[in-house]
Phi, psi and omega in degrees: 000123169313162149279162203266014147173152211306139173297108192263131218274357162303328180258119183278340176254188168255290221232128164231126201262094158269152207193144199260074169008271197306355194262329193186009159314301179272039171196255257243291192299326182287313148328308216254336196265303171325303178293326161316275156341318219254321189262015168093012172245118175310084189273150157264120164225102203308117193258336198259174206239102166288138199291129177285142208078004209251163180259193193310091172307151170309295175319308173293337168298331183277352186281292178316323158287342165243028153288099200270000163231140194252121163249150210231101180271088161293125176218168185302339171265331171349276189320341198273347181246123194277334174333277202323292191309322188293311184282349160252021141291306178275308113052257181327312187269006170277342183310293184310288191298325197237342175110321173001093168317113161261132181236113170266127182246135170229098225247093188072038089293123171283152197293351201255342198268339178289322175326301196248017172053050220207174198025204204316326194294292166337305149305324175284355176269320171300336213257328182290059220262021194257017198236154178261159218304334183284333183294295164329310211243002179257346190273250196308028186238328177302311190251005107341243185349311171309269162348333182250010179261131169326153182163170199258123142252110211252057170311329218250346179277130211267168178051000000 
């Protein structure tokens, strides 16, 4: 089965899935990426390991942008990664700028503790503490925003 509407050549992906490797890369992601394909939608999924402190690669920044839909795999470590946070900063601003679909997944999270930076989301902020205050309040206005978007809460789904 296709995906369920035509392909357009500005976008090279359908579906682009940011998502906190250690958390859901061998389970819940390796499915859902799989089932995409099977159903005819082109995913991007970042497979390589960014060097820690390095920011955001260009490809992937370029990945993102040529995406018409964003899927956003909330999990318990998601905060812990500034990568992860950084790409969902841009994430949010291809949304404002390009129309870009945002789909927020909430995976062994609850959407309020993402919302409100509160449990692990809450913790992972205290540990960010080399990072500066403004990169911080643009990281917690993305997941906020992120949070308040219609989206899947799979708290209770196993694997």
């Amino acid at each position: 089965m296709a995906a369920s509407f035509p392909s357009d050549p500005s976008w090279n992906y359908d579906v682009f899935l940011s998502f906190r490797g250690e958390d859901v890369r061998k389970n819940f992601l390796g499915h859902l990426d799989s089932a995409l394909k099977k159903g005819g939608f082109r995913t991007y999924k970042d497979d390589n390991c960014l060097t820690r402190g390095s920011d955001i690669a260009p490809s992937l920044v370029e990945a993102i942008e040529q995406s018409r839909i964003a899927v956003v795999v909330f999990s318990t470590n998601y905060a812990g990664s500034g990568w992860c946070l950084d790409e969902l900063v841009k994430i949010l601003d291809c949304r404002d700028k390009l129309g870009q679909m945002v789909l927020p997944v909430f995976f062994h999270v609850d959407p309020s503790d993402v919302r409100n930076q509160r449990g692990s989301f809450g913790e992972a902020f205290a540990r960010h503490q080399k990072v500066t205050v403004d990169k911080v309040e643009r990281w917690k206005t993305a997941l906020t925003s992120a949070a308040n978007l219609a989206g899947f809460d799979l708290q209770s789904v196993n694997g």
